[in-house]
C-alpha positions, 0 to 999 in steps of 0.5 A: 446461894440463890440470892447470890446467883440473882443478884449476879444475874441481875448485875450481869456483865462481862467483866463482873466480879462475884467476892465472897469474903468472911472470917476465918472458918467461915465456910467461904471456899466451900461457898464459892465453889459451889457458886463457881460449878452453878455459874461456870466460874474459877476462883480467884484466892484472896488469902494472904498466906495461901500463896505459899507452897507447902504451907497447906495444912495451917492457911487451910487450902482445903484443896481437894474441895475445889474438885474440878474448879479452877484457882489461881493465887496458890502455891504461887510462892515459894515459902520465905518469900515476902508476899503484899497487897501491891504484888497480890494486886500485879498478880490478881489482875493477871488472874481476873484478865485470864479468866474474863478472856475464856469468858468464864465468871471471876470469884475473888475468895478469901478473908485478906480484907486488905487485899480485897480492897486494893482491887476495888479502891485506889490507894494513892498512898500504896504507890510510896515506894517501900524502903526496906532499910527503913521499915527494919529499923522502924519495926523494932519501934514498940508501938507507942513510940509509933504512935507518938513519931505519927501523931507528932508528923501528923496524918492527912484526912485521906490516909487511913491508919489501922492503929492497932496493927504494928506492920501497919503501923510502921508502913504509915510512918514510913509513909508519912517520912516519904511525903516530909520531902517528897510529893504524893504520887498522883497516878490512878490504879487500876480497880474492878469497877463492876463488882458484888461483895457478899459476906459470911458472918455466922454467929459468934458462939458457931464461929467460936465452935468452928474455930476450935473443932478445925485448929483439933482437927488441923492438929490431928491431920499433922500441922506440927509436923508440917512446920517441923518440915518447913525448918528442916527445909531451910525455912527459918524460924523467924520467917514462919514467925512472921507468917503468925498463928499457926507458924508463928506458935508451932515455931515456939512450941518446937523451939520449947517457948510453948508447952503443948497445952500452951500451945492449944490455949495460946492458938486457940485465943489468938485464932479467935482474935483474928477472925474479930480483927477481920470482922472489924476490917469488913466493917471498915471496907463499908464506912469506906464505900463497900456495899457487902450483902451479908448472907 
């Protein structure tokens, strides 16, 4: 906390940015409201899923820690709605405008490594309109034949892939279809130039133990029958599937694809495996220019 306040004070200007990102479990909320009550600051939300209402217990919004701390970017959604980098991006600069003109210090939150980056770097490619046509019929590719219509099209130096990310996969594609017979948009975004990044990254074995202890805990405190609740509200199945993890295996378990045992291995696993694809995306954020100070 005080390395982060003096590296702040150190950086001081109106416009700064103070990010704290980390994976899941992490501790990042608890840290940034710490650091927002010792520096007169609101918190920004960087989370891709926190956005949704009613969805609190499975995206973590651990609400009540925020105490008489500012937030903004959740529950701004209803649940169904789709949410991505480019409306987080409208959505963000709305939020940071608001807070440097109460002159209150700006904190960007959250383990979406995507959406962080897309305040802090121009994505030329980003400004390709989306085709939603398009990306259903190319989302029932399996990846490989991705893989292989990509590599046969070709990938300009500048345009960075995550290939093992199928969503993103099929963006690229449709990406790289638009510029067949189109020219790449030239005008530049808007990025937060003045900013601090630091990361939380506890060790491997305390991550693992964290993620287990708060998927019981998130059980007990009643996530199957948050879920349960979002269907009878109308939400569909194959909706809280594409929200993943936590929505996407309770779906299965009410649906009787997953024993109850199942569902814990299966959960447990992939909860793991998201927080190393974070970890991998921070790493990345760096070989892209990011300085992070990790804590």
């Amino acid at each position: 906390m005080n390395e982060i306040i003096h590296q702040a004070k150190e950086k001081l200007s109106p416009d700064l940015l103070i990010i704290i990102l980390g994976p899941t479990a992490s501790g990042k909320t608890k840290l940034a409201v710490e650091l927002a009550r010792q520096i007169d600051g609101e918190i920004i939300s960087a989370d891709s899923r926190q956005v949704y209402r009613d969805m609190d217990i499975g995206t973590g919004k651990d609400l009540e820690e925020y105490r008489d701390v500012p937030y903004h970017l959740i529950n701004i959604k209803k649940p169904g709605d789709k949410y991505n980098a480019d409306l987080f991006r409208r959505d963000f600069f709305k939020a940071y405008d608001h807070i440097i003109n109460v002159q209150k210090q700006p904190i960007l939150c959250g383990g979406s490594g995507s959406y962080i980056q897309s305040v802090l770097q121009d994505r030329p490619y980003a400004q390709i309109p989306k085709d939603s046509y398009l990306q259903k019929k190319l989302s029932q590719l399996a990846e490989e034949e991705l893989l292989e219509r990509i590599h046969t099209i070709g990938v300009p130096p500048d345009l960075q892939i995550d290939f093992h990310n199928h969503k993103r996969l099929v963006r690229a594609l449709e990406i790289l279809l638009y510029l067949q017979h189109h020219r790449q948009p030239k005008q530049l975004q808007r990025i937060v130039p003045n900013y601090l990044v630091f990361g939380l990254c506890p060790p491997l074995e305390k991550r693992r133990m964290s993620i287990t202890q708060r998927l019981h805990a998130r059980l007990q405190q009643g996530l199957v029958e948050e879920v349960k609740h979002l269907i009878e509200k109308g939400i569909s199945p194959a909706d809280l599937i594409y929200y993943g993890l936590e929505y996407k295996y309770i779906t299965l378990y009410l649906q009787g694809a997953l024993t109850y045992p199942g569902l814990l291995e299966k959960l447990n696993t992939e909860i793991h495996r998201y927080a190393k694809r974070q970890m991998t995306y921070f790493r990345k954020m760096e070989k892209d220019g990011i300085k992070i100070h990790w804590l």
